[in-house]
Structures are given as structure tokens and as C-alpha cells.
N, C-alpha and C positions, 0 to 999 in steps of 0.2 A: 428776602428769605426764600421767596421761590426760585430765585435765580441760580441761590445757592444748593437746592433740592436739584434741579434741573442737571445742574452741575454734577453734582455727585453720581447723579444719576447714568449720566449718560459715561463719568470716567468709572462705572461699574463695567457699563455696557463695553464697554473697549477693552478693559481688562479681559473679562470673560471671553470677549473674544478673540483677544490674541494669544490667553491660556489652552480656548479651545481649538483655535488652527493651531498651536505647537501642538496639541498634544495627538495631532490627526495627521500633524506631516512631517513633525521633526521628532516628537515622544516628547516625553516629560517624565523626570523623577519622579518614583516617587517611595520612599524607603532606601532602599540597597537595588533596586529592580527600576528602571528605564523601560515604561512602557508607550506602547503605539493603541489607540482605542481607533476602532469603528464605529463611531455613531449610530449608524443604520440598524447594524444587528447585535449592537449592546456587549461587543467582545474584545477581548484586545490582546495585544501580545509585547509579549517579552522581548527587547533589543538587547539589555547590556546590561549589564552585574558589575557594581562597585563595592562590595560588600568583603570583609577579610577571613569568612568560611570557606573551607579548603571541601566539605559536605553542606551540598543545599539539598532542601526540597521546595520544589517548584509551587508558588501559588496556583492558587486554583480563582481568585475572585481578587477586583481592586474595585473600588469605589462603585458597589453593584454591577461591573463587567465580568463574565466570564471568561478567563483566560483558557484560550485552546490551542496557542502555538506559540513556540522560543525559538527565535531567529533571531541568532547573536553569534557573532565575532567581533569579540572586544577586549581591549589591555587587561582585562583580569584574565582570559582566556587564549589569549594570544603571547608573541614573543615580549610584550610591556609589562608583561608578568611573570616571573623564573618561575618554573614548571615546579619549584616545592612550594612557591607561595601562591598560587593560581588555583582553581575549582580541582577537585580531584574527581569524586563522584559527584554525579546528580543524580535526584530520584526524583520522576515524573510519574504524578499522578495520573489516575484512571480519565479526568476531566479532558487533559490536554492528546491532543490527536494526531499535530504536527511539529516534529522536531528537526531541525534546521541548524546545524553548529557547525562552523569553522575555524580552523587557524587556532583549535583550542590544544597547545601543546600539553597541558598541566592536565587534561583530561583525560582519567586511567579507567572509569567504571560507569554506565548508564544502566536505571534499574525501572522499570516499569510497573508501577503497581498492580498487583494483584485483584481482579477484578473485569481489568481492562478488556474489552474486547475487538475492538476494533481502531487500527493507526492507520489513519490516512496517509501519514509520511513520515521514513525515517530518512533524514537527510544527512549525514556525517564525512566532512574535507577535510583532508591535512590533520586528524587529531593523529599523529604518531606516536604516542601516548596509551594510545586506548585499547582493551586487552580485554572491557568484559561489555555484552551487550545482554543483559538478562531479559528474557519475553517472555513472558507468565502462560503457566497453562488454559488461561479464560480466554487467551486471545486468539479466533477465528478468522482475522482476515485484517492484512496490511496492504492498502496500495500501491506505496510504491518503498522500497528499499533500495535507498542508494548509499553506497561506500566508497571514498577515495582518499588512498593516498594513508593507511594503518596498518602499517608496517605491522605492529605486535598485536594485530585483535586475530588469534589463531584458530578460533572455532566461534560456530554460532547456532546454538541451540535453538529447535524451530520448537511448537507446541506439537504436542502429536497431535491434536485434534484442529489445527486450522485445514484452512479450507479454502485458501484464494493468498496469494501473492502475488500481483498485478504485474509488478515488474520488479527486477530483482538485476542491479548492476553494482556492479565489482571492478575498481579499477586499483591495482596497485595493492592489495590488501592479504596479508596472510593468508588468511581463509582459502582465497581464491587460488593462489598460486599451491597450497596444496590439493587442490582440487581440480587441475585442470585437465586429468585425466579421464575425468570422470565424463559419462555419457549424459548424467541427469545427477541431480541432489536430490535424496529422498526428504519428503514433507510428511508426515503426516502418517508415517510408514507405507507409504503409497506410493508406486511412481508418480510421480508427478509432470503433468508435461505444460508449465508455465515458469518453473521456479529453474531457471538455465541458469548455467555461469558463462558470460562470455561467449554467447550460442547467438551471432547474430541471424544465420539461415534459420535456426528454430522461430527466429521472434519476427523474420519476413514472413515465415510459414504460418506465425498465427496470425499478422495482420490481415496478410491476404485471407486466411482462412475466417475469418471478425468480417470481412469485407462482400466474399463471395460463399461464402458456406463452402462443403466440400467440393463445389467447382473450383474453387481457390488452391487445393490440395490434390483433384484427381481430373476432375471435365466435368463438361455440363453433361454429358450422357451419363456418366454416371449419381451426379447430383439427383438427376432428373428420376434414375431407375430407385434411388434409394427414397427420394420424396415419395414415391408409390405405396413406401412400407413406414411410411411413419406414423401413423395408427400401431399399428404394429409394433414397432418399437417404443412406442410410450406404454401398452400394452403390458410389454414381459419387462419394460424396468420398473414399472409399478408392482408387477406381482411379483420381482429380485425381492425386493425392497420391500414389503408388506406395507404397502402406503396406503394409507384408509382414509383420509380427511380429501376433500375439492383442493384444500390450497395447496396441500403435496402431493396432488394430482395435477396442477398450476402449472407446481415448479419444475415438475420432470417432463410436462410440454412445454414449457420455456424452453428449456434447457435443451431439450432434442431438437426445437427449431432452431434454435443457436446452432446447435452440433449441426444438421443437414445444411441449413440455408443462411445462416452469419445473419450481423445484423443491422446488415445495411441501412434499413428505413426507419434506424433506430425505434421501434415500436415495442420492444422487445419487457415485456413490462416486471421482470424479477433481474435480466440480466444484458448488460451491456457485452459481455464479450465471454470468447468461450472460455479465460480466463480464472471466468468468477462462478464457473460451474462448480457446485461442492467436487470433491473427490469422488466420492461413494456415486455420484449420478454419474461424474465423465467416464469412470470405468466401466459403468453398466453399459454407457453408450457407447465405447467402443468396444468390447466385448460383444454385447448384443447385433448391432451394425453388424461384425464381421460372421454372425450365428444367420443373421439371414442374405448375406451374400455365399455361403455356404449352401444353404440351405435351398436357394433360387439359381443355382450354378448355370440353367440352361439360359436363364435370364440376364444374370450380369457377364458370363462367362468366364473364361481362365487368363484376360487379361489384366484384370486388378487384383490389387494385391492386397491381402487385411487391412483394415483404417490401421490396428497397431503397426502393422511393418510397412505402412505409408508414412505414418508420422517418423517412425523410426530413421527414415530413409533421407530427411531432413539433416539429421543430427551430421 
């Protein structure tokens, strides 16, 4: 009798665990949805869709994991599916942060719920198909957007109120190709000098400038002259800005350390790049910046040129 306990026992224990390495390296069904779990941080994601809904909405939870990313190309989504019987929309909830789809020909609309504010990633290849990308007004900041290869996706409505688009690449995409005239795409009704199309020298110009501050963009004599006034310059963008709290006082000396000195020694405790400076702060800071090299004329001289028609001079 205990031989046979032992037994059972232990063909539990092998089960469980080759349910649990498939379900950590290969996925595992489970419904209509092919997921991958991470043990460690209890979350998991989406591989593959066997399901004959032509409209899904994406889970948010399986067996107590929270699901935060769909990273799938598969026969529903691809050519082993005719593009009338294959996913047409999907609609991603506020939960999930990273989206990942390819080779999804049947796919015509992605719809982001309402709420959301923050997308770590939009990842989208080869959907030639795809025509709508809707992004809700609550969302303030996407890291990365990439597009390749959507022929019919013709516009892309940004929120007026966000505030950071990390990187932002375009290959082969409607959108882009009626845009390529363009000096900048407005964000947020703001110029904006991170959201380029196709601008490789702007995106050397903010590495380097992430890397060395505006020595990156002018010389260290000049880094060096404007480091003098940066007191100063947190000074009058605080009083732009009616900022009254310590922590939005914080963040507009983050942010001006970002803008003068980059952020090399990664210490930078609100922001890694000048990137992800709001709007409303990066234009104080170039606007301002160029009000006291004005201002200090015998000091900086008539050899530099406004930070805007520095950056401009990039394009």
C-alpha cells in the first residue's frame, strides 16, 4: 500500500513538472489563448489564438497570472488563415502594456482601452491589413512604437496630452510615406523633438545629447558656461510653470540636469533621457536656456546659436 502511495506520488510529481517546464518554455493551451507564464513575477503572455472570433478581447488574468503582453504570429493570424476568416479587431485592455503581432494579414483594427496610460510597446510587422490604431486620451507616455511593412494604416492619432514617445519607427507604412516631408510630427499640439519620422541624425543628436548633455550638441565651453546658470534656470521654469510642491520642484531639476548635463551616471532619479522630459518642461527649457544666453551675450558670445536653432540644425 505504501509502495503504491509513493508511486502515485511521485507520477504527480513528474506530471506537474513537465506541465510546468511546457508551460515556461513551450506555453500551453489553455481555452482559445496559448500561453507562456513566468513563475518569478506571476505574469504571462499570450503566444497564439485558436479560436474562430474574427473580434477578440484580450484577457487580462489565467490561473492567477496577470497577463501584460501578446506576442503572436500564428495560422489564425497569418497566411494559414484567409484574411475573412482570421482576427479582424482586437481590443487590448488597460492591464496589458506590450503588444507584439506579426505576419497578422486578417488584422484590420487594434483598439486600446480607455483608461490606459501608459504602453511600454507597440510592436506591429507585415499586418497589411491594418487601417486603424486607436490610443485613448488617458495615455501619457509610450516607449517604444514600432511599425513595418502597413501599407493601409493612413493616419495615427496621437493623445493631445501625452508626454513622451521613446522611439518612434516607421518602415514601409502609409502614415509615414505621407509624411516624409515633414520637419517634425506634432504630439501633443507641441513640437515635439523625440517623436521623428525616419530622422536618423535627430536620434544620433539625442543620443549623443542622453550621453554628454549639451556638450553632445554644442562643446564643453559651452555646457560648461550654461552649467553656471542652472540655478537659474530651474528658477524662471518653476515660476513659467506656477510649481509649488518640493516634488515639481524635483522634477524640473531633473529635467534641466538631463537638458544641460545628459545622463551619463545614470543617477538621474525622475528621468533617464531627455526623451521623457514632459513637454511643458522641455520647452521651458529651451526657451529659457536661449533667454539667458541672450541675456549673458558678453559671456557666451555671438558664436552660438539658440538651443532651438541648434536642435533645428540636426533636422
Amino acid at each position: 500500500m505504501v509502495g503504491i502511495i509513493v508511486f502515485l506520488i511521485a507520477v504527480v510529481c513528474i506530471v506537474s513538472y513537465v506541465v510546468v517546464k511546457k508551460a515556461t518554455t513551450e506555453g500551453i493551451w489553455l481555452g482559445d489563448y496559448k500561453y507562456y507564464f513566468n513563475l518569478e513575477d506571476k505574469t504571462a503572455s499570450i503566444r497564439d489564438y485558436r479560436g474562430n472570433e474574427t473580434k477578440i478581447t484580450l484577457p487580462t488574468k489565467i490561473v492567477g497570472f496577470k497577463i501584460t503582453k501578446i506576442d503572436i504570429s500564428s495560422t489564425k493570424f497569418d497566411g494559414g488563415a484567409s484574411e475573412e476568416d482570421g482576427v479582424k479587431v482586437i481590443y487590448v485592455p488597460k492591464e496589458m502594456d506590450i503588444i507584439d503581432i506579426g505576419n497578422a494579414s486578417s488584422l484590420e483594427e487594434i483598439y486600446f482601452e480607455d483608461g490606459t496610460t501608459n504602453i511600454t510597446c507597440i510592436n506591429i510587422d507585415s499586418c497589411n491589413n491594418l487601417k486603424i490604431i486607436d490610443i485613448p486620451e488617458t495615455v501619457k507616455s509610450i516607449s517604444i512604437l514600432g511599425l513595418t511593412y502597413a501599407d493601409k494604416l493612413e493616419n495615427i492619432e496621437f493623445p493631445k496630452e501625452i508626454t513622451n514617445i521613446g522611439l518612434f519607427d516607421l518602415y514601409d507604412v502609409l502614415f509615414e510615406n505621407k509624411h516624409l516631408n515633414d520637419k517634425y510630427y506634432v504630439v501633443g499640439g507641441s513640437k515635439s523633438y523625440y517623436a521623428k519620422i525616419d530622422d536618423l541624425n535627430m536620434i544620433r543628436m539625442i543620443q549623443n545629447w542622453n550621453e554628454n548633455g549639451l556638450e553632445g550638441i554644442y562643446n564643453q565651453d559651452f555646457c560648461d558656461k550654461m552649467s553656471r546658470h542652472e540655478s537659474t534656470l530651474v528658477k524662471m521654469i518653476c515660476e513659467d510653470l506656477d510649481v509649488s510642491s518640493s516634488e515639481q520642484r524635483e522634477q524640473v531639476e531633473a529635467a534641466v540636469s538631463i537638458f544641460i548635463h545628459g545622463n551619463e551616471d545614470g543617477n538621474n532619479l525622475y528621468y533617464t533621457s531627455v526623451t521623457e522630459i514632459p513637454v511643458d518642461i522641455m520647452l521651458k527649457c529651451v526657451t529659457r536656456a536661449d533667454d539667458i544666453i541672450k541675456n549673458n551675450n558678453e559671456k557666451f558670445g555671438n558664436d552660438y546659436a539658440s538651443v532651438e536653432d541648434q536642435i533645428e540644425s540636426y533636422r
